[in-house]
N, C-alpha and C positions, 0 to 999 in steps of 0.2 A: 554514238558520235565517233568519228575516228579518231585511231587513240594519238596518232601524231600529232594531230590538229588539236586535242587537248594538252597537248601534252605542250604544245607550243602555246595555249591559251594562260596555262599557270606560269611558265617560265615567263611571257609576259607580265601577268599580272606580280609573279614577285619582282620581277626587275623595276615596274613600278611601284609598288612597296619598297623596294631598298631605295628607291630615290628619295620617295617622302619619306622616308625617315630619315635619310641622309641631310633632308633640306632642315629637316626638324631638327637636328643634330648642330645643324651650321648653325639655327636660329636660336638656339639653345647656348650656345658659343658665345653667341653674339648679346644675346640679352644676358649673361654672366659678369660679359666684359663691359655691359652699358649699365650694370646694378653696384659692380664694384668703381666704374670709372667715374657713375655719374651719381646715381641716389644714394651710395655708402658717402664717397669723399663729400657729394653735398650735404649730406647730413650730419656729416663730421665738420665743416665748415660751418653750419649752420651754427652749431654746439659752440665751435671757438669763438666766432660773432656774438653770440648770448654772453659769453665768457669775460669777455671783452666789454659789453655793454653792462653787462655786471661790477665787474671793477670800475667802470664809470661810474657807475647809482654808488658804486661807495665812496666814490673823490665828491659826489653831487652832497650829500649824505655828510660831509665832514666840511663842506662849504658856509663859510660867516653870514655870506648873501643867497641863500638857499632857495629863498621864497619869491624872491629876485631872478635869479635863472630859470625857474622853473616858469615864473611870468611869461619870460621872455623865451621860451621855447615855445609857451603854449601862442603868445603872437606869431612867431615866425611861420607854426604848424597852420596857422589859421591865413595869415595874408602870405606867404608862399607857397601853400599846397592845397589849400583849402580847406583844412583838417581841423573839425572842431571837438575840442572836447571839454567834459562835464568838468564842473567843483571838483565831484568828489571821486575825479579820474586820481588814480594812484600817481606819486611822481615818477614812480619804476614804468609806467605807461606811458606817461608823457614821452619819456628818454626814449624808450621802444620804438615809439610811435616815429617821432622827430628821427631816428636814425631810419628805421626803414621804412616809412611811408606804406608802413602794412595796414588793410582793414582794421575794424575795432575788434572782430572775432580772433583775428590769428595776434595781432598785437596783445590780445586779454591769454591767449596760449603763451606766448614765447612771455609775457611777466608773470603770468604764475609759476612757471619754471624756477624764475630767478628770484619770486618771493618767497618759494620753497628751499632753492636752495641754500636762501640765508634763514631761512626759521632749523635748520636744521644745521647750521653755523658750517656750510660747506665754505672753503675756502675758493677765492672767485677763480682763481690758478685751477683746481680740480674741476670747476662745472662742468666743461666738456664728460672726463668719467664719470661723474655723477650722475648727468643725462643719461649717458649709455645703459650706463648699469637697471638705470629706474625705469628703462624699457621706452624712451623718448619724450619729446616734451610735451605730445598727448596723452601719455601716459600717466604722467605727470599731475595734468589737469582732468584725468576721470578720474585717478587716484582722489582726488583733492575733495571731489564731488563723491566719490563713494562715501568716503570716510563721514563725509557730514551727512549720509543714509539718506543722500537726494538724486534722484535719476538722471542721468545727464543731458538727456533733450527736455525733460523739464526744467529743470536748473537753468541749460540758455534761453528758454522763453522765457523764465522770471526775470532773466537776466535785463532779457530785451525791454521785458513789458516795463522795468523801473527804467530804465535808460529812457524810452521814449514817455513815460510822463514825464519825466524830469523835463525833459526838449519840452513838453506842452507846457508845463508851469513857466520856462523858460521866457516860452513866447507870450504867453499871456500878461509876464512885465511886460511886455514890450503892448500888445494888442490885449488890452483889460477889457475883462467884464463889464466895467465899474474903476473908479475911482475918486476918490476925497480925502479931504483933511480931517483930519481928526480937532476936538476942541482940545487943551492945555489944560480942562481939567481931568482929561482921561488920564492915571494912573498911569506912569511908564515903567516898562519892566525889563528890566536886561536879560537879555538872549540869545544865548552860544547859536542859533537854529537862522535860518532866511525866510520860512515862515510865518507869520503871526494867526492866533487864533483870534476871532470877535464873539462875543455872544453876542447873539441879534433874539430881538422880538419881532416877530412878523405881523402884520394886521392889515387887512385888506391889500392884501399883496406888496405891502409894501413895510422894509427889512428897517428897525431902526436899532441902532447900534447901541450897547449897552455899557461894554467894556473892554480892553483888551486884556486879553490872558498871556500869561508866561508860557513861554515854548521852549523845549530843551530840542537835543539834536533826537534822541530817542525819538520821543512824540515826532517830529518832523521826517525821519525815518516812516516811525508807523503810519502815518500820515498818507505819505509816497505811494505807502503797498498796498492799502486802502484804494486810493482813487485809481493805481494802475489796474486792479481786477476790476472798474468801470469805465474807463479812457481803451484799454486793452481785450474787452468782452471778445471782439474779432480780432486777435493780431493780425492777421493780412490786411485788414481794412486799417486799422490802427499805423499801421506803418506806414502808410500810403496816407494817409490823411496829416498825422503829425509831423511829419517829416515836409512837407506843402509849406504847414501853418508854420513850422517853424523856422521854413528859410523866408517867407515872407516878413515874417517876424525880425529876423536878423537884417534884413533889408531897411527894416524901419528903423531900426538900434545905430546902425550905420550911418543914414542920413541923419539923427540924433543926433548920436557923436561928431559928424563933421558940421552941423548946425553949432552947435558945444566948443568946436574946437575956432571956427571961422569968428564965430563972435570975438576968440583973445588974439588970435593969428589968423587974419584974413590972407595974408600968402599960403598957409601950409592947408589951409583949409581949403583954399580953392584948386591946389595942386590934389588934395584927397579925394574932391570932389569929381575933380576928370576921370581921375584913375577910376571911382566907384562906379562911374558911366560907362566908361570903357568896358568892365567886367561883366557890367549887368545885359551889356549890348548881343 
């Protein structure tokens, strides 16, 4: 090869090299300036938002009417945003949820954050350093899940799989199996639980009722976990099918209620009634 004409081929080829790496150099610049401008300060904002919603749960937390508020957050989240959630949603979730209209996944992150940081009696002023330090508010929540020596994609499928029995029990008040009275001589029994258990005898297919049993919240718990490893055998399919039954479900609970409501107030019921048409349209 002639050696000018090579010689002129590297001097090309590095003056193309010094470009790309010049360009790499400026991109390199620039993603510094977009890590510190926008994913450091926004995660630092994020922290004084939790900070701030923190000292909230503790004015909510120190409130006469607690049980009251927390009501009427969980109406507001449901007929202004559409957001429903469980009994046995925390009220640090509620508050979460109600301020930033996040999923149920990242809302159950940013309150375990702030349920940690008061089991560890952080004061709500320090939360921002106290995130930082604990390596973020992911961090935070695989911490959470190591400690209690369960894996953390297993951990949210259990998570999942009771949340969506719970929606299917939900809906099944509303769209029964089954239902009946019971006779005044069955035994009644007080119970912290939503629940109730039957002894039945069965005989030719068909279930006759024996007694009602006492239910604690435990039992009704165990209960949950139980039916969610057979409601849940396929989560993908489980998700898809529950989530169907359960807004049908809620669909029917609705026209309940404004049946309920129309019977004492035929004005406000017939004003609930448009609106529920209008949404459903």
């Amino acid at each position: 090869m002639n050696t000018k004409r090579y010689k002129n081929i590297i001097s090309s080829q590095l003056v193309i090299t010094k470009t790309l790496i010049g360009k790499a150099d400026d991109l390199a610049i620039e993603h510094e300036s977009f890590h510190t401008n926008y994913i450091v300060a926004g995660r630092k904002a994020l922290y004084e938002l939790l900070g701030k919603i923190y000292s909230l749960a503790e004015q909510l937390d120190e409130c006469i009417d607690k049980e009251d508020q927390v009501r009427l957050l969980r109406n507001i989240l449901f007929d202004k945003y559409g957001i429903r959630t469980q009994e046995n949603t925390s009220d640090i979730t509620i508050l979460v949820r109600y301020i930033t209209q996040a999923d149920r996944k990242t809302a159950h992150v940013y309150s375990r954050a702030i349920e940690a940081a008061r089991t560890n009696a952080i004061p709500s002023g320090d939360f921002s350093e106290y995130v930082e330090k604990a390596g973020g508010v992911e961090r935070i929540r695989a911490d959470a899940v190591i400690s209690n020596g369960i894996n953390h994609d297993v951990a949210n499928d259990a998570e999942e799989m009771l949340d969506l029995t719970r929606k299917y029990l939900d809906a099944r008040s509303e769209l029964p199996i089954k239902s009946f009275k019971l006779s005044k001589k069955v035994p009644a029994f007080k119970s912290t639980a939503k629940l109730n258990y039957f002894a039945c005898y069965e005989r030719d297919g068909r279930y006759y009722v024996l007694t009602q049993l006492p239910v604690d919240l435990k039992q009704e718990t165990d209960l949950i976990k139980g039916l969610s490893e057979s409601i849940c055998e396929n989560l993908s399919r489980a998700r898809r099918n529950v989530r169907k039954f359960h807004a049908k479900a809620m669909d029917k609970r609705s026209e309940r209620t404004i049946r309920e409501i129309t019977k004492k107030r035929p004005e406000l019921g017939a004003k609930m009634r448009a609106r529920f048409i209008g949404a459903t349209k």
